[in-house]
N, C-alpha and C positions, 0 to 999 in steps of 0.2 A: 607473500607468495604470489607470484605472477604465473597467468596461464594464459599463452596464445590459442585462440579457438576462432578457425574461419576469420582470419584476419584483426578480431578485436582480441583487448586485452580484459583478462578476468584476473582483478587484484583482489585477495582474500590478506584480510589485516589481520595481523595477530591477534588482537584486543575482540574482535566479531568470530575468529575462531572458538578461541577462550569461551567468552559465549555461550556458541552454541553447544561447545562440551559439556559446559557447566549444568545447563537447562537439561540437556539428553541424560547427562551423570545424576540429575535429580529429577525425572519424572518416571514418576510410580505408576503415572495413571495411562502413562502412553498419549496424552493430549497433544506434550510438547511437541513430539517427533509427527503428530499430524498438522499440527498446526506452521510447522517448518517444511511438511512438504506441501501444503495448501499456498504457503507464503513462497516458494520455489514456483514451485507453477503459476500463481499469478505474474513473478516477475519472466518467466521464460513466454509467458501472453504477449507480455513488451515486445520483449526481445524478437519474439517468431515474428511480432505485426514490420518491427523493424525492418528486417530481413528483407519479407514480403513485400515491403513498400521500397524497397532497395536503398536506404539509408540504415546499413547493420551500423551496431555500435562499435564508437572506439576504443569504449573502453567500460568497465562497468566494474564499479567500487563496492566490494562489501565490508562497509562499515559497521562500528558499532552503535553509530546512530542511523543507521538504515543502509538499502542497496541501490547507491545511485549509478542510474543508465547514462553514459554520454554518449551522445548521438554524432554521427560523422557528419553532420552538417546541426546550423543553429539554428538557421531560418528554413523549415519544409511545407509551410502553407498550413492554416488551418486546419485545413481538413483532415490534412495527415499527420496534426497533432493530435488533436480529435481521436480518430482511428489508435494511436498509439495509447494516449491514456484511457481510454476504453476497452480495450484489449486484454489488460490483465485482470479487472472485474469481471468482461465478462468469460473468460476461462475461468474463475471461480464459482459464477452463479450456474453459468451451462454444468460442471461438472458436477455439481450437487445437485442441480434436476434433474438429471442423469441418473444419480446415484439413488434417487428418493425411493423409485418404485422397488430398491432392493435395499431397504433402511430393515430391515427386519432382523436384517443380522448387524448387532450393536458394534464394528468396527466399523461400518460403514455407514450407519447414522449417523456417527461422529465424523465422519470423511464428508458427507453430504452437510450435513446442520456447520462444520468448521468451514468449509470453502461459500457456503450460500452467507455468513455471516462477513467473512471478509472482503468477499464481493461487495453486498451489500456497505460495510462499512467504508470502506474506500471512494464509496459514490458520494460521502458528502462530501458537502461541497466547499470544502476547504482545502487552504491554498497551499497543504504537505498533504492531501489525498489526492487519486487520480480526478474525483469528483471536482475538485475546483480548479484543477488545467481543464477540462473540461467544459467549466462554468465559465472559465475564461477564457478561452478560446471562441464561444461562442459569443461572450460579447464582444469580445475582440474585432468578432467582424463588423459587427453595425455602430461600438460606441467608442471615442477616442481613450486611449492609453490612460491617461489620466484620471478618468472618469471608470475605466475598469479596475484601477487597483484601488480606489477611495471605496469601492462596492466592493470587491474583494474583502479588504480590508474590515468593514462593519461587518460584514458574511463571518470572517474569520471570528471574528469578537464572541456574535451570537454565539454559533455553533459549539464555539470553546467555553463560554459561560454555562451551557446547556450540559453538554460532558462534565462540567464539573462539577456539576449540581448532582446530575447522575450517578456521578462515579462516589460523591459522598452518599449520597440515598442509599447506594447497591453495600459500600463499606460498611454502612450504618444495619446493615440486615444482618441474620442470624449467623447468615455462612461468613463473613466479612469478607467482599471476595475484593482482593485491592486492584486486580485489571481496569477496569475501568478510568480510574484514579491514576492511577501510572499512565495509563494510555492519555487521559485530555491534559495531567500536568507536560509529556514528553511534548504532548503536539502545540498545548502553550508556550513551553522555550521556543519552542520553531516559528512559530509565531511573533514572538516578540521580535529575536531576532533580527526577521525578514522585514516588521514594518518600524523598527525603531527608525 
């Protein structure tokens, strides 16, 4: 399904519909549906800084392997790459310190504690989080091309051994909780992927 909005296109896939039914049809706990609109609003962080910098998107894909933004231009300066992957961390982190000092009433802990976490997760600095357009963008400007994706690159390694390590420790506990595990094996396909 395609939807024109302010000039760009919003393509929603059947398989990323499905999805999000599926998770909303199976959560009891109501986590799912904050955690989707935590993940909504980081991506509309993008999208507003886009606007703002007057490169709106052309187009923006929601997949079942993620929401990718295409940008009405490839090349827009560091800086304003910068600004754009930073923008949707920090609408996650701003709106959970926001929400903190009214955590008392338990929907809204979970609204605060789920956007300060995906914030927060998104800044490492790996090269499918905003964290490593970020990491690389700034070296982009002082170190040549080559030299930032072999750094990239070992970045990516760590960080995804580290996640896996984790995500077995956290599986390995009473609650078994398999997120973690999902999350650094999805981010290692992407990974390989991008540096085979």
């Amino acid at each position: 399904m395609t939807v024109k909005v302010f000039g760009g296109e919003f393509n929603v896939s059947f398989p990323f519909a499905l999805m999000v039914a599926i998770l909303l049809c199976c959560d009891s706990t109501g986590m799912m549906s904050v955690s989707l609109l935590s993940i909504f609003l980081h991506e509309m962080g993008h999208i507003i800084a886009l606007y703002f910098l007057k490169l709106p998107p052309r187009r923006v894909n929601f997949r079942l392997c993620g929401i990718e933004i295409v940008e009405s231009r490839l090349y827009c300066g560091y800086l304003a790459q910068l600004a754009v992957a930073a923008s949707g961390p920090m609408v996650n982190i701003l709106l959970g310190l926001i929400l903190l000092p009214f955590s008392y009433m338990s929907f809204v802990a979970i609204m605060s504690a789920t956007n300060i976490v995906i914030g927060v997760f998104n800044l490492l600095p790996l090269s499918q989080l905003d964290g490593g357009e970020i990491l690389y963008c700034l070296m982009s400007a002082v170190l040549p091309e080559n030299k930032c994706k072999k750094i990239s690159c070992t970045i990516d390694i760590v960080f995804i051994l580290m996640l896996l390590i984790t995500g077995v420790y956290i599986l390995s506990m009473p609650n078994h909780n398999p997120t973690m595990l999902i999350t650094a094996v999805y981010l290692s396909a992407y990974v390989i992927i991008k540096h085979r």
